[in-house]
C-alpha positions as CSV (number, residue, x, y, z in Angstrom):
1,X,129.6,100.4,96.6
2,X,125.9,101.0,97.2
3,X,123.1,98.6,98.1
4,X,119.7,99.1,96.4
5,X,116.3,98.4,97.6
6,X,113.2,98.4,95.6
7,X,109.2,97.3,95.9
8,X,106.1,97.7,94.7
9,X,106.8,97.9,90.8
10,X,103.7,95.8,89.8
11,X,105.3,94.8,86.8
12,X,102.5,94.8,83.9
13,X,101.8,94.2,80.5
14,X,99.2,96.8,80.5
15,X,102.1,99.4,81.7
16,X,104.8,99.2,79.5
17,X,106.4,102.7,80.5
18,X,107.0,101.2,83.9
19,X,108.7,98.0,82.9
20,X,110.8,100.4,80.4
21,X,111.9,102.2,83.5
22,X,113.1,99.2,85.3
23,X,114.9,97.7,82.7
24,X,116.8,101.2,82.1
25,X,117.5,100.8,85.9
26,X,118.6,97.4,85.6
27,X,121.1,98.1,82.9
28,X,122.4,101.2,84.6
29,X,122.5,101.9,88.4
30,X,122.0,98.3,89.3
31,X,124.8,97.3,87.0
32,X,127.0,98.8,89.8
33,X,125.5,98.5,92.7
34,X,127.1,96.1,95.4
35,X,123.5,94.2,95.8
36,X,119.8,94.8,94.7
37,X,116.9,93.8,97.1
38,X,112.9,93.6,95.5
39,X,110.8,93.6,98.5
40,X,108.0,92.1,97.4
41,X,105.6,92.8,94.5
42,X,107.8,92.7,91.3
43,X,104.9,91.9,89.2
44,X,101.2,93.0,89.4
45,X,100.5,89.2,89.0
46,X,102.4,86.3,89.4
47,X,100.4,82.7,88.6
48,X,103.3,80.3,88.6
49,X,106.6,80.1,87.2
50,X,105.6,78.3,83.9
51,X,103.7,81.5,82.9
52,X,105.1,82.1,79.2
53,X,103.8,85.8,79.3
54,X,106.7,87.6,76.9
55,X,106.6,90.4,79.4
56,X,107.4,88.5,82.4
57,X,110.4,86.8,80.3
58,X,111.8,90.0,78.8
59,X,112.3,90.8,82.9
60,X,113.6,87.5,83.8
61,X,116.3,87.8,81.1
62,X,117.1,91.4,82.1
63,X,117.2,90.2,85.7
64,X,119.6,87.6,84.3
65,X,121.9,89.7,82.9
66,X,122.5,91.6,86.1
67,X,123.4,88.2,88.1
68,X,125.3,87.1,85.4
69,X,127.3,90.3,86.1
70,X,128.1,89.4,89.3
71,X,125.2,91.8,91.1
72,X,123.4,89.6,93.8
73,X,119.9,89.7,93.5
74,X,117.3,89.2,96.3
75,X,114.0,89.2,96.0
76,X,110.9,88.9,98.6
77,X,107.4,87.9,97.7
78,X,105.1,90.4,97.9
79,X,101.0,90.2,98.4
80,X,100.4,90.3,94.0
81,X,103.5,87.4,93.4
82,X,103.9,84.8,96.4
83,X,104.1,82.2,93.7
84,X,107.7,82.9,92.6
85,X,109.4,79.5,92.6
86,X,112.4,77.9,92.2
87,X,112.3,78.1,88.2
88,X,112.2,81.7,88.6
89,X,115.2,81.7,90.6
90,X,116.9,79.5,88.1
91,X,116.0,81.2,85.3
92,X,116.5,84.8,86.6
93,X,119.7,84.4,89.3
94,X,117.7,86.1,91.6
95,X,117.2,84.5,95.3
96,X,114.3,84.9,97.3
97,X,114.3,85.6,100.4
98,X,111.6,85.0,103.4
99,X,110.0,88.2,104.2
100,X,111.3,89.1,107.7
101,X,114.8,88.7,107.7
102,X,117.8,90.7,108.6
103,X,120.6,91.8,106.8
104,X,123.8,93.1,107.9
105,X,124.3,96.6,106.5
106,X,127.5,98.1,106.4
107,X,128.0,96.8,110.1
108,X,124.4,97.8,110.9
109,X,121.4,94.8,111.6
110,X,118.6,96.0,109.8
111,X,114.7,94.0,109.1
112,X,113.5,94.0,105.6
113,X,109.8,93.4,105.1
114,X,107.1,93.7,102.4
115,X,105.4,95.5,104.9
116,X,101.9,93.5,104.5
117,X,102.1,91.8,107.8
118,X,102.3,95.3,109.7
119,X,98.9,96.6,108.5
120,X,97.1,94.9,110.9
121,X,94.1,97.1,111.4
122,X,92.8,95.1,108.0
123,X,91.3,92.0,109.4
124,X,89.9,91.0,106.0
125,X,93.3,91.6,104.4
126,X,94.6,89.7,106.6
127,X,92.8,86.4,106.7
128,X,93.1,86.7,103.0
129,X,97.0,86.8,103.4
130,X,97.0,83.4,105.7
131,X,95.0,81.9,103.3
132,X,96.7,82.9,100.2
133,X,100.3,82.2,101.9
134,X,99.6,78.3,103.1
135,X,101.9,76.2,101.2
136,X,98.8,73.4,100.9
137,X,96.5,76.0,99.4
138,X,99.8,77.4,97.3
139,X,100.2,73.2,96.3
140,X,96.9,72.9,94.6
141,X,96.8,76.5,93.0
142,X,99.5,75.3,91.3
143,X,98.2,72.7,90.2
144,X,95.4,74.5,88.3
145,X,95.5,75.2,84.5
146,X,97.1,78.7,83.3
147,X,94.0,79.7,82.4
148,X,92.1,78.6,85.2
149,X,95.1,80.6,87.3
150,X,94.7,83.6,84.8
151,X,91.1,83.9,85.9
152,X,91.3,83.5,89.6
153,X,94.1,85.9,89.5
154,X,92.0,88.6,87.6
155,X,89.4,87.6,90.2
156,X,91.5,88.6,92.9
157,X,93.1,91.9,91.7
158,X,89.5,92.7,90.8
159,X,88.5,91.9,94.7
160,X,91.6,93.7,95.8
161,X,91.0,96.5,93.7
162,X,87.7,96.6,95.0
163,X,88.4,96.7,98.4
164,X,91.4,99.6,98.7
165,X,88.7,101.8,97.0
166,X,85.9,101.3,99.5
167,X,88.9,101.5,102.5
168,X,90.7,104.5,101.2
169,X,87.0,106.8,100.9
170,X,85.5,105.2,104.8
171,X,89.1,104.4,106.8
172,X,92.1,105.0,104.4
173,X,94.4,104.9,107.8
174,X,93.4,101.2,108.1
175,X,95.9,101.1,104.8
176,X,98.3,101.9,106.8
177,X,100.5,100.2,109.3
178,X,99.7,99.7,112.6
179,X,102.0,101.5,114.9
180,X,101.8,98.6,117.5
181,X,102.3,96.2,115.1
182,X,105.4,98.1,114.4
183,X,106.5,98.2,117.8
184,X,106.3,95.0,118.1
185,X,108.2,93.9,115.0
186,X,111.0,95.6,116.4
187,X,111.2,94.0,119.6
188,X,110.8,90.7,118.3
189,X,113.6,91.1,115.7
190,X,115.9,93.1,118.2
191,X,116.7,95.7,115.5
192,X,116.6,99.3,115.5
193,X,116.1,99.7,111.6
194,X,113.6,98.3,109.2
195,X,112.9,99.1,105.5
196,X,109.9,97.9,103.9
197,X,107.1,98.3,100.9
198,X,103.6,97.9,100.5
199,X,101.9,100.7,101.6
200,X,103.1,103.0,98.8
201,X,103.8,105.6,101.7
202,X,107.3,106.3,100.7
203,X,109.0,108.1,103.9
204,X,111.7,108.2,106.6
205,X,110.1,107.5,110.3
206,X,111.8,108.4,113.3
207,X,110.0,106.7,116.2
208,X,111.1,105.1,119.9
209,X,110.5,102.0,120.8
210,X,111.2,101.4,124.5
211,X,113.0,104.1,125.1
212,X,115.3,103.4,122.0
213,X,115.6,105.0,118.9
214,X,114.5,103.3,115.9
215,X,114.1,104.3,112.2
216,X,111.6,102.4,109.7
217,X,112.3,103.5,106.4
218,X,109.5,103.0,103.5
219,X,110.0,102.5,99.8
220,X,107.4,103.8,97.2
221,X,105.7,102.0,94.4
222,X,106.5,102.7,90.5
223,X,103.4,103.9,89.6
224,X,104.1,107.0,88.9
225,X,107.7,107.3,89.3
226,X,110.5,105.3,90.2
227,X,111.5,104.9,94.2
228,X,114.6,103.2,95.7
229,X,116.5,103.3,98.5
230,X,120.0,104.1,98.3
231,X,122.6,102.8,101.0
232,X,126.2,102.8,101.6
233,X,129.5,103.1,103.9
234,X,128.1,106.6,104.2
235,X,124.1,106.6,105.0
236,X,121.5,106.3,103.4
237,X,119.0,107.9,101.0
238,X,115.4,107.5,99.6
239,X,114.8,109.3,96.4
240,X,112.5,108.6,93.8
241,X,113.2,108.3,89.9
242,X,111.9,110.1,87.1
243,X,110.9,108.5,84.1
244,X,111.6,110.2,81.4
């Protein structure tokens, strides 16, 4: 049976043809899979689990059926929905998992990342990131209203937004990972394989680290197309997935 790994869907109201796609996916190559990993950024926007948002809940349920067929579901926070919960995970199946954490593979130890935490050549991006990711400031953002959550989160997308336009025309390499920070990753970890998201870069790197061999595989965002990552007793694959 194959494992599947997924990111970077940014699951939308305002895009129903990608949300189509997913479910289709869901319901068919998922359905069989031996496991399905999301590494982060399911949803464009996440601002609590007690969202009522019919699109968010037509996914949860879909993402329910899978478990409930006996597919294990893991799922990362990304950047756009570090406030999944625990009522998510009830009401979907789905566990989360921390982001940097290693999986055994079909006998192989391999790192699974968002992939945020590598682009370290964003200093603004990244203070942002400790800010956004301390539980105390994640205790009182809960704590606001919906709609006062709605607002700050169009806030922040527009800030985001804002800022990958003015990086991608005067440094768009600072979007990109940081090939120290890379390095670095694998030595802490002691793996010689890690997939992650994030950058929308989707690609197979072969690089050395310390004289080792070491492969950091990258999954694509859904913007345009599908993207997963296909592995088995017999190697992997990344491929992306037209929508019809």
């Amino acid at each position: 049976m194959t494992t599947l790994f997924i990111s970077d869907l940014h699951l939308d109201g305002s895009r129903p043809d990608i949300t189509d796609q997913f479910l289709r996916f869901l319901d068919g190559e998922a359905a069989m899979a031996r496991a399905l990993y999301i590494l982060g950024d399911l949803f464009e926007a996440w601002i609590g689990d007690d969202d009522p948002d019919p699109d968010k809940r037509r996914i949860i349920a879909a993402l329910k059926k899978l478990t409930a067929g006996g597919v294990p579901c893991h799922v990362m926070h990304g950047n756009r929905d570090f406030l999944l919960g625990k009522r998510f995970c009830a009401d979907s199946g789905a566990q989360l998992i921390d982001d940097g954490v290693v999986i055994d593979l079909y006998g192989r130890r391999v790192l699974l990342l968002h992939g945020d935490t590598l682009c370290t050549d964003d200093p603004a991006y990244q203070r942002l990131r400790r800010i956004v990711r301390n539980p105390l400031v994640q205790f009182i953002l809960c704590r606001l209203s919906l709609r006062q959550r709605q607002r700050l989160a169009e806030k922040m997308r527009a800030g985001s937004k804002a800022h990958i336009d003015a990086m991608d025309k005067a440094a768009p390499a600072i979007m990109d990972v940081n090939t120290d920070a890379v390095a670095a990753t694998f030595r802490r970890f002691q793996v010689d394989c890690m997939i992650h998201g994030h950058t929308h870069r989707p690609a197979i790197h072969r690089l050395t680290v310390d004289g080792n061999e070491a492969t950091r595989i990258v999954l694509g965002d859904w913007y345009e197309q599908g993207s997963v990552l296909r592995w088995n007793a017999d190697g992997f694959a990344l491929a992306g997935l037209s929508r019809a």
